[in-house]
C-alpha positions in Angstrom: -4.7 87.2 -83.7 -3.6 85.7 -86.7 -4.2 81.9 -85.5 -7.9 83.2 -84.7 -8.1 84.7 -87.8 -7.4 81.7 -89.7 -9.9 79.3 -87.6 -12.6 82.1 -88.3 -12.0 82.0 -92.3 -11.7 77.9 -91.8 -14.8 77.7 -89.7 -16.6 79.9 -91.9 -16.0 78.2 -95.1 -17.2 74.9 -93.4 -20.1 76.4 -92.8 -21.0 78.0 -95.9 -20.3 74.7 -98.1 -22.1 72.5 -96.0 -25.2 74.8 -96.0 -25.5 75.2 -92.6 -25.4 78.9 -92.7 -27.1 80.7 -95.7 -24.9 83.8 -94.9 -22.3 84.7 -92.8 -21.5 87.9 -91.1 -18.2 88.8 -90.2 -15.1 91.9 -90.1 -12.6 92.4 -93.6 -10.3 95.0 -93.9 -11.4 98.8 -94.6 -10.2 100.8 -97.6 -8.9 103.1 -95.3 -5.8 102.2 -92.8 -6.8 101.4 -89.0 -10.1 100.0 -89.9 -11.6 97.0 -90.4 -15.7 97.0 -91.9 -18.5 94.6 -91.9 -18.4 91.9 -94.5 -21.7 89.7 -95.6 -20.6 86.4 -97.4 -23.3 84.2 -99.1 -23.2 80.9 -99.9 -22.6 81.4 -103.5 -19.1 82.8 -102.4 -18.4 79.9 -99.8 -15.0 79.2 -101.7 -13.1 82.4 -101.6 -15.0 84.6 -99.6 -14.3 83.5 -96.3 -10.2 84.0 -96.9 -11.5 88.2 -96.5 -12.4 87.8 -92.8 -10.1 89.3 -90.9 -9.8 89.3 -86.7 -7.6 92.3 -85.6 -8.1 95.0 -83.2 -9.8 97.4 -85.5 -13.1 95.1 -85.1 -15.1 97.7 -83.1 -18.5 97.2 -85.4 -21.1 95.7 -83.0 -22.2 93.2 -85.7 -25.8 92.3 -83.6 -26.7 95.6 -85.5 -27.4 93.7 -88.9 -29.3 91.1 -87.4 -32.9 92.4 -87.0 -33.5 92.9 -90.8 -32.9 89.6 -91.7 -35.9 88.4 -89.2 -38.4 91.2 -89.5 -42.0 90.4 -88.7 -40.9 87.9 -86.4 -43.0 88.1 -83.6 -45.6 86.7 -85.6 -42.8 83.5 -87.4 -45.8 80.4 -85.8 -47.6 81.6 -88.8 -46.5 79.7 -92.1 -43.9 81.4 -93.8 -44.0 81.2 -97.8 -39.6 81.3 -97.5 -38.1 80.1 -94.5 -35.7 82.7 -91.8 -32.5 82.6 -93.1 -29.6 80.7 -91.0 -27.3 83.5 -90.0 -23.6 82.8 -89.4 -21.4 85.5 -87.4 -18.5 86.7 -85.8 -19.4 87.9 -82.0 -17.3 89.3 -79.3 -18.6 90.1 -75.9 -20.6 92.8 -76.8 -22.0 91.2 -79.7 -23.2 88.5 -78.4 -24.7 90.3 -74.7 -26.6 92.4 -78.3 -27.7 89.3 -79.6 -29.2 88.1 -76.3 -31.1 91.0 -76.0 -32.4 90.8 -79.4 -33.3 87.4 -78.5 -35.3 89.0 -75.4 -37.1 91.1 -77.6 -38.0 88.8 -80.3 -35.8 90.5 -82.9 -33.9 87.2 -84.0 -34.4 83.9 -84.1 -31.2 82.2 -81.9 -32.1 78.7 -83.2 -31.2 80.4 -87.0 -28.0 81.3 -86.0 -24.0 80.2 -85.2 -22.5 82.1 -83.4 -18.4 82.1 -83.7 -17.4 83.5 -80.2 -14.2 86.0 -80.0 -12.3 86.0 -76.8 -11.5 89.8 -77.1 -8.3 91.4 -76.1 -9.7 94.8 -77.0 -9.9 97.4 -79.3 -7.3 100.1 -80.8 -9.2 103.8 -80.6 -8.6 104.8 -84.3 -9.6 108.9 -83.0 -6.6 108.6 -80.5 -3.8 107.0 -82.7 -5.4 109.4 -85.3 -4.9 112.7 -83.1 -1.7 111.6 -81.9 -0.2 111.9 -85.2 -1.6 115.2 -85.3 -2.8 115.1 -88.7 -0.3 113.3 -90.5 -1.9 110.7 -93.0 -1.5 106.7 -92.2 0.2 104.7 -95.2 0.7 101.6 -93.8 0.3 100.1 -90.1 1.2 96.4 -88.7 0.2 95.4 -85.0 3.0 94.2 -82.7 3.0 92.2 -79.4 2.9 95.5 -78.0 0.4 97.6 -79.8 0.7 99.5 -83.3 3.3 100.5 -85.6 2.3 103.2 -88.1 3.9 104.5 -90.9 3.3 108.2 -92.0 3.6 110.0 -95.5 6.4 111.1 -94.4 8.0 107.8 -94.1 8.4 108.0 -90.5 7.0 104.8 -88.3 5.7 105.7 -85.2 4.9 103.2 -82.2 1.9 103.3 -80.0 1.1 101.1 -76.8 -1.8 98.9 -77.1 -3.1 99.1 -73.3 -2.6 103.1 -73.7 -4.7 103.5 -77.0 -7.6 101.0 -76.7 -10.8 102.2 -76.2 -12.1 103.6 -73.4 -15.4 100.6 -73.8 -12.8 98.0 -73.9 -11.0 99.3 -70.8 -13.9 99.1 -68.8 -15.6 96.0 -70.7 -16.5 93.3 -68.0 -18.0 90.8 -70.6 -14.6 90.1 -72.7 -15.2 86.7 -73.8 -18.5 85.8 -74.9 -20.4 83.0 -73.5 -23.2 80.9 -75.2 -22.0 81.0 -78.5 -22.4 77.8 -80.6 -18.2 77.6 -81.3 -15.4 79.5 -79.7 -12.4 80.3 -81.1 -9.3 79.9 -79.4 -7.6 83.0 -77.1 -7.6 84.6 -74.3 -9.7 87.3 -73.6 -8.5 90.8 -71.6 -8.9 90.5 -67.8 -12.4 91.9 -66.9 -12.8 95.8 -66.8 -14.5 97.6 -63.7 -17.4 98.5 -65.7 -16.3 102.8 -66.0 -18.5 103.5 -62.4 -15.6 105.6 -61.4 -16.2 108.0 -63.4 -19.5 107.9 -64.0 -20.1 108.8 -59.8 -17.6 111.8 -60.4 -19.7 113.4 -62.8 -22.9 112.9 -60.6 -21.1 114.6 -58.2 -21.8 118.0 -60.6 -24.4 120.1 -59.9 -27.9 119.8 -61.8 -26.9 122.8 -63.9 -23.3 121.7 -64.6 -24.9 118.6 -65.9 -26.9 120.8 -68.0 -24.6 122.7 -69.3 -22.4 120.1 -70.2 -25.3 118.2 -71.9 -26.3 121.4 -73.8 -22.6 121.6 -75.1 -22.0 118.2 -76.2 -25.7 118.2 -77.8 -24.7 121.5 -79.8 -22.5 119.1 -81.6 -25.0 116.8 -83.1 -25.9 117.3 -87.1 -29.1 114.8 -86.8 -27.3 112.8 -89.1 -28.8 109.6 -86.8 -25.2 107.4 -87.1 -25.4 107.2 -83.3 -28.8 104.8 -83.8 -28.1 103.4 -87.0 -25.3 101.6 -85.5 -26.9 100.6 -82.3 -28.1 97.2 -82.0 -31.2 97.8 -80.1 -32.6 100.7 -81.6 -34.3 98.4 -84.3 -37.9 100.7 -84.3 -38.7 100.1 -88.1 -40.2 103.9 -87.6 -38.0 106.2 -85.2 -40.2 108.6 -83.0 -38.2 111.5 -84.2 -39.3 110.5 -87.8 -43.3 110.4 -87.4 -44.7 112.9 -89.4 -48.2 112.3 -87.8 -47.8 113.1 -84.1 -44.8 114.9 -84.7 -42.6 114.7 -81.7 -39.4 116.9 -82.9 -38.4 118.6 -85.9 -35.7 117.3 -88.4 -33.4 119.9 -88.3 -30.4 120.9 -85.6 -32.5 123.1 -83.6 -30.7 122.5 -79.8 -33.9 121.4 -77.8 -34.9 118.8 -80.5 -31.5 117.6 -80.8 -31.5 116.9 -76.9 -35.0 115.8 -76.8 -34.0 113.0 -79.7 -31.0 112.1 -77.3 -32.5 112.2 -74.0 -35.2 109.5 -75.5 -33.1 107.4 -77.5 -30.5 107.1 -74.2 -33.8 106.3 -72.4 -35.1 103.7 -73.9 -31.3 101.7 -74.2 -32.3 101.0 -70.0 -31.4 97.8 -69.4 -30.6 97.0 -73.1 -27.3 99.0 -73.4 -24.1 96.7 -73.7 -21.5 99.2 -73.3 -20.5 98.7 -77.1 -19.6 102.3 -77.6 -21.0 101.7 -81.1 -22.9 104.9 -81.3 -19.9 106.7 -80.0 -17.6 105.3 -82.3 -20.0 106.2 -85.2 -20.6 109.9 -84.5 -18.6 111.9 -86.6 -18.7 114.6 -84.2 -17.1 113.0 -81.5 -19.9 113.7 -78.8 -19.6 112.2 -75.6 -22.6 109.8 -75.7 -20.6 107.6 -73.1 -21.4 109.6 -70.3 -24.6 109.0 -70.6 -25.2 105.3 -71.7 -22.8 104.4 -68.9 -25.3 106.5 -66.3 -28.3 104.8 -67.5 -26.5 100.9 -67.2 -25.6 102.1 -63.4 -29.0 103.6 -62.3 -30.4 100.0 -64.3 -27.9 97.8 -62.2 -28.6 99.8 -58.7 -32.2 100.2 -58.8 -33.3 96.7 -60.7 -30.1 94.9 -60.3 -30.1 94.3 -63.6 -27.3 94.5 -66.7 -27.7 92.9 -69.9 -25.4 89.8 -70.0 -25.9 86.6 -71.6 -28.4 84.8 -69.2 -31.0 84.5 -72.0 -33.7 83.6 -69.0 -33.9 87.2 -67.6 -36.2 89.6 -68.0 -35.0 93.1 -68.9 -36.5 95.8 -67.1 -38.4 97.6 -69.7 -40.2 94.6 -70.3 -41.8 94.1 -66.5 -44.1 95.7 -63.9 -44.0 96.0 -60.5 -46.0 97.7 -57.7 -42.6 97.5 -55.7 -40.4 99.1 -58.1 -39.2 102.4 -56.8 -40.6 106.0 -57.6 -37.7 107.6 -56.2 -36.9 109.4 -59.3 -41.0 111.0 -58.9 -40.7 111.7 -55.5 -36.7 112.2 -54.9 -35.3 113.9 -58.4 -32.5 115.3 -56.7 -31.2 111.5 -56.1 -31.5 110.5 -59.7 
């Protein structure tokens, strides 16, 4: 990754000092081992602050999520603007840039202010599993190999982990790898395809209404409200969440069960046809609940009843956004299928 990394930092730069981007959004390393964090570099730091990007396989961060703020009001950008939209330069793997599309979709960005860098991806390390295979012990160091990871513990011990054995489970199953209509790619391969994680989706379908209940009620109990799960989601960009209008109060703020589930059950509704399989709000929940389940359900029952997943066909129309007397009911009239 280290070639890549370098064109990124090289590419970035060029950009910066020639004015083409006005800021440029990218990984650097984390203060804390097995991470890497979102960096914003302006053009005022075009000299040195490119050499802090860093391409490794600790980039999880769906970076689409820091777009939207930097074009709000833009549904309305014919009218004369007293500043121009910022140019926006970033780092975008598959999932990134299948985010940005969408955002696109929704007029939440402005494509023609942005370059894009494209990232064939290879995949990402799951931090939670190296982390839990150490059983507790605290990470000093860590290099990656050809193979995967090596780690070193307080201890001093160094401890090897597989790469295909620890990514995450969204990388696994990713069918999007290499990103496609960006403005530069960077050289790579990306992973073979996934299978999209159908498999075991249809198991768990295969549980009875109340064992789907239950299990949604348990995982739920988990959730502290502390909303990382839609802060670090690219498409929930609602400048006022439902679950935070005071007038026409849907839920409350607190942890109360039903208006934890009523605040998931919406938010996983509304990511139909607009979900990219990121994992991002997984990743971010510091409880570990099992969002997947459910993201991945609503991206099959999208694909099978509209044919539809978010890819990088900026032409198509997502779902949510059409009407059609021929679109099915089935879910009215047939619960039990759905």
């Amino acid at each position: 990754m280290k070639a890549v990394e370098t064109e990124v930092r090289n590419k970035a730069k060029e950009l910066l000092e020639k004015g083409e981007v006005d800021l440029f959004i990218g990984y650097g390393k984390a203060t804390i081992p097995l991470k890497s964090r979102p960096i914003f570099i302006a053009k005022d730091s075009a000299e040195e602050g490119p050499d802090d990007l860093v391409w490794d396989s600790f980039c999880s961060n769906n970076l689409a999520a820091y777009l939207q703020k930097y074009f709000e009001n833009q549904p309305n950008r014919r009218k004369k603007r007293e500043t121009p939209y910022p140019k926006i330069g970033m780092m975008a793997k598959g999932c990134d840039m299948r985010s940005v599309v969408a955002l696109v979709k929704e007029n939440q960005v402005i494509r023609e202010n942005m370059v894009i860098l494209g990232l064939p991806c290879t995949g990402m390390i799951d931090r939670r599993k190296v982390l839990e295979a150490l059983e507790g012990q605290e990470v000093t160091e860590y290099r990656e190999t050809e193979k995967g990871l090596e780690v070193t513990t307080r201890d001093g011990k160094s401890h090897s982990f597989d790469r295909e054995e620890y990514l995450q489970p969204a990388c696994k199953e990713c069918r999007f790898p290499v990103p496609e209509g960006t403005d530069f790619m960077m050289p790579g391969d990306g992973r073979k395809p996934g299978d999209g994680g159908y498999a075991r989706i249809k198991e768990f379908e295969q549980k009875s209404s109340d064992e789907k209940w239950e299990y949604f009620k348990t995982e739920m109990s988990k959730c502290i409200r502390c909303n990382a799960c839609r802060q670090a989601c690219p498409t929930c960009w609602c400048k006022e969440c439902f679950a935070d209008h005071t007038d026409l109060k849907w839920i409350g703020v607190g942890t109360d069960l039903s208006d934890t589930m009523i605040f998931q059950i919406i938010r996983i509704f509304h990511q139909a046809g607009r979900c990219v399989e990121c994992d991002a709000c997984y990743n971010a929940c510091p409880m570990g609940i099992d969002l997947r389940t459910y993201t991945k359900k609503i991206v099959k029952d999208t694909q099978e009843l509209f044919d539809f997943i978010p890819d990088f066909n900026t032409e198509s129309t997502p779902p949510l956004s059409t009407f059609s007397e021929q679109d099915t009911d089935g879910f009215i009239t047939d619960p039990e299928e759905h």
